[in-house]
C-alpha positions as CSV (number, residue, x, y, z in Angstrom):
1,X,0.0,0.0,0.0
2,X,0.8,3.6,-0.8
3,X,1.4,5.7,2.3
4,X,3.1,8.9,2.4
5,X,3.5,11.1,5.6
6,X,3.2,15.0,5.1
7,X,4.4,16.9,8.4
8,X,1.9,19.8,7.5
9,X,1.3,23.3,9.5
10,X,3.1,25.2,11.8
11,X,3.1,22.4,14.8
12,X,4.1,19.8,11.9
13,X,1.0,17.7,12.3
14,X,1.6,14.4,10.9
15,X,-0.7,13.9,7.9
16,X,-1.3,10.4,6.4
17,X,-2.2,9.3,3.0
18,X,-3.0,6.3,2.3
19,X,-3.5,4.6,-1.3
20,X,-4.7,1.1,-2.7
21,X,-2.4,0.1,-5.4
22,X,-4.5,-1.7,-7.7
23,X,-8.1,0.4,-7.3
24,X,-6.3,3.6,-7.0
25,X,-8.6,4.8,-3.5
26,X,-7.4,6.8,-0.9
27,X,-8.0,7.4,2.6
28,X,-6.1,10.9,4.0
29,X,-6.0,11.2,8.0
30,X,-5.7,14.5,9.4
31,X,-5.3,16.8,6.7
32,X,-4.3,20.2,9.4
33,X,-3.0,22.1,6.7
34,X,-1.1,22.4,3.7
35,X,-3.8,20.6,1.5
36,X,-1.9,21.4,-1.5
37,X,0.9,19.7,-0.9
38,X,-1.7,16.7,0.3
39,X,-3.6,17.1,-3.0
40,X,0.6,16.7,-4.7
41,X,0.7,13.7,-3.1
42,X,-3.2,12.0,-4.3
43,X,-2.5,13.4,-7.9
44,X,1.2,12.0,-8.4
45,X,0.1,8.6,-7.4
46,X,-3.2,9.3,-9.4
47,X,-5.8,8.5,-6.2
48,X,-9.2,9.1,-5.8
49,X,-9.9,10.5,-1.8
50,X,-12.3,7.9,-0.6
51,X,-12.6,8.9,2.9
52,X,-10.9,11.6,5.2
53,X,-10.4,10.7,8.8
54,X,-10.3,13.2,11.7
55,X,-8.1,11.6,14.9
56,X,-9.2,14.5,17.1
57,X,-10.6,17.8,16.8
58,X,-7.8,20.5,17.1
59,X,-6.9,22.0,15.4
60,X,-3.3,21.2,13.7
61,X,-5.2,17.8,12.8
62,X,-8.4,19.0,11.3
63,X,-8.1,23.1,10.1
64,X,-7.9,21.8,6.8
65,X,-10.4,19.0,6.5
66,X,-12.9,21.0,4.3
67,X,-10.5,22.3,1.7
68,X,-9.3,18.8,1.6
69,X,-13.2,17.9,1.3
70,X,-14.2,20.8,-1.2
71,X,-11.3,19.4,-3.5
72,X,-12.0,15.8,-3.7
73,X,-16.0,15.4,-2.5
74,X,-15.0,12.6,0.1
75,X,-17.0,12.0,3.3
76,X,-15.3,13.4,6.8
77,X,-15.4,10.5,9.7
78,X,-14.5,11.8,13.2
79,X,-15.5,10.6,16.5
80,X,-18.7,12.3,18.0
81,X,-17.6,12.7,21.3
82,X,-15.0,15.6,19.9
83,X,-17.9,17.7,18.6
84,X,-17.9,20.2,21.5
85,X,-14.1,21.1,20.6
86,X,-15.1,21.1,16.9
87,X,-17.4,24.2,17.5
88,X,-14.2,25.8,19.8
89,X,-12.1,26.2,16.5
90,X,-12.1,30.1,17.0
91,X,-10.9,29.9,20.2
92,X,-8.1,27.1,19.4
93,X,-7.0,29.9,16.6
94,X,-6.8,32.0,19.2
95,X,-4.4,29.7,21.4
96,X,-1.9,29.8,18.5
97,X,-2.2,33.1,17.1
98,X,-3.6,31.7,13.5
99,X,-7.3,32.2,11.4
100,X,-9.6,30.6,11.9
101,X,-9.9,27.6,9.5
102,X,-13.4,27.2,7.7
103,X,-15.6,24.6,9.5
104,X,-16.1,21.2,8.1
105,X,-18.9,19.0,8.3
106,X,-18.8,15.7,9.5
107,X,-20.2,13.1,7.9
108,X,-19.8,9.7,9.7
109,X,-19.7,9.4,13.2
110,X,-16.5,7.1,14.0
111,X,-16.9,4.5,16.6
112,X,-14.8,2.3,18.5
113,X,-14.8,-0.9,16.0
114,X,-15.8,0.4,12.9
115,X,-13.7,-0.5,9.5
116,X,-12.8,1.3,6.8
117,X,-11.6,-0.4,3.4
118,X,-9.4,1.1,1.1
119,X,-9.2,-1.1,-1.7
120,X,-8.7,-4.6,0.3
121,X,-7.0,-3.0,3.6
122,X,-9.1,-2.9,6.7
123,X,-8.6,0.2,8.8
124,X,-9.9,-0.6,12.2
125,X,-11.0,2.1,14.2
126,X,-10.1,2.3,17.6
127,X,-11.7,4.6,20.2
128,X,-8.7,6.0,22.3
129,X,-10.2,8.7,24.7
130,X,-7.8,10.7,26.9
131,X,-5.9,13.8,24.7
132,X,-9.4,14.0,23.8
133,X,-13.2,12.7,24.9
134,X,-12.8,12.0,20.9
135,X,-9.5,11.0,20.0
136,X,-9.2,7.9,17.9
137,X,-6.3,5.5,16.5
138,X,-6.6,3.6,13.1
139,X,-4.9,0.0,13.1
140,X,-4.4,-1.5,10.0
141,X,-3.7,-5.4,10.4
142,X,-2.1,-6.2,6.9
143,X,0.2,-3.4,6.8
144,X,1.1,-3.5,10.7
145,X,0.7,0.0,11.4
146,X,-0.9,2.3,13.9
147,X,-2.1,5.9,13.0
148,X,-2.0,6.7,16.6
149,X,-2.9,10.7,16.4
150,X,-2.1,12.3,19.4
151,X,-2.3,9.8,22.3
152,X,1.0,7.6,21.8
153,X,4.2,9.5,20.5
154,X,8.0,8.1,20.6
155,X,9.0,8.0,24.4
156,X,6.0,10.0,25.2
157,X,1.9,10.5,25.5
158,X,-0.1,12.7,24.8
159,X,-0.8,16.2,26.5
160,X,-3.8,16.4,28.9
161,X,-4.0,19.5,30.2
162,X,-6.1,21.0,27.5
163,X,-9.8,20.8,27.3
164,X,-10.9,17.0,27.2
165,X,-8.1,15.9,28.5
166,X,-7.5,13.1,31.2
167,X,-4.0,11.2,32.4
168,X,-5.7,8.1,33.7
169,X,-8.0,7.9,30.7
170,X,-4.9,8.2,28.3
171,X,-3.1,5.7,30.4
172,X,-6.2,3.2,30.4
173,X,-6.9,4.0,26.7
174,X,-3.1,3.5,25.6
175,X,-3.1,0.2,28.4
176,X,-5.9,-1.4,27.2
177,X,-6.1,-0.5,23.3
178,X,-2.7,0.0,22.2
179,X,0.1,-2.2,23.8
180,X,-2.4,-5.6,23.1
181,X,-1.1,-5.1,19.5
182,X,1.5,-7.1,18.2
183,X,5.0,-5.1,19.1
184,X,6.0,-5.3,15.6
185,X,3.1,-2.5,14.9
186,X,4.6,0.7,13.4
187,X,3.0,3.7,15.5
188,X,2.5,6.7,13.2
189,X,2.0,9.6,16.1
190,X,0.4,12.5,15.6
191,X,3.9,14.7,15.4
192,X,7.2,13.6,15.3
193,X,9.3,10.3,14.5
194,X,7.6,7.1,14.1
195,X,8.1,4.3,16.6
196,X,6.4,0.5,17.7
197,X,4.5,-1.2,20.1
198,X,7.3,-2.7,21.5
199,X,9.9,0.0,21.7
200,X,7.0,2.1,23.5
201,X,6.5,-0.8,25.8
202,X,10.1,-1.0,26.6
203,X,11.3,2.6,26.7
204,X,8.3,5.0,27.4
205,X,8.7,6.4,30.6
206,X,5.2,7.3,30.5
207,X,4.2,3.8,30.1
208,X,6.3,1.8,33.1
209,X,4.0,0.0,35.4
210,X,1.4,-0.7,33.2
């Protein structure tokens, strides 16, 4: 499978494109910004956008979700539970000194257990509350990766200190959905390097005594 990671925006949000080989489709997770360089990316391996997945509502991850939607017609998933930050997008603008980004509606509701196909890769969603009432990961089995948004990051976790936030939640969210997988699993966080299961499970301070 295609996938191509665009650090996009001014806190380097990792943005993930996905593509199917053989039926061309494409599934683009938190497009924050920079959706022309996104849009490079879907053209030059000649995609069609399929579906556009929101891991959590602030900004960095979703401020550009309806240009990316206006430009290729495809449906916006997002958990439900992050809808009260959704409508708070002036104020996160506020928090780092940026315009507001034009709102974007969502489409699906994504739950804990839904799947997404792309061609004939399952996406699992994974409900992964904690950085947010919302946040989600997506798992994909065949490709042994984790799109992990903000709630697992190399040697770290995600913040909680913002609205929605909650340590033990994270900690439960991270102990329960995350380190099951098999330690192989690539983790694709939200900013930054990539890491896996296991080297989180080994090294991440945040994690010891789970």
């Amino acid at each position: 499978m295609i996938h191509e990671i665009l650090p996009v925006g001014a806190l380097q949000c990792n943005c993930s494109v996905f593509g199917d080989e053989a039926t061309r489709e494409a599934l683009v997770v938190d497009p924050g910004d920079e959706i022309s360089l996104v849009l490079e990316v879907v053209r030059r391996h000649g995609l069609t956008v399929k579906a556009i997945v929101i891991t959590h509502a602030h900004i960095d991850h979703i401020g550009g979700a309806q240009k990316l939607k206006q430009a290729t017609g495809a449906p916006v998933y997002m958990n439900a539970h992050d809808q009260d930050l959704q409508k708070m997008m002036d104020v996160q603008a506020q928090w780092l000194r940026v315009r507001t980004p034009e709102a974007v509606e969502i489409d699906v509701a994504a739950k804990d257990g839904d799947r997404l196909v792309v061609g004939a890769t399952e996406f699992h969603v994974l409900h992964t509350p904690g950085h947010t009432q919302g946040s989600i990961s997506l798992y994909i089995p065949a490709e042994e990766k984790l799109v992990a948004g903000d709630t697992l990051f190399l040697g770290s976790i995600g913040r909680t200190d913002l609205p929605g936030g909650n340590f033990e939640q994270i900690q439960r969210s991270i102990h329960t959905k995350l380190l099951p997988l098999p330690e192989e699993t690539v983790v694709i966080p939200g900013h930054g390097e990539s890491t896996t299961i296991g080297q989180e499970k080994q090294f991440n301070p945040f994690l010891r005594g789970l």
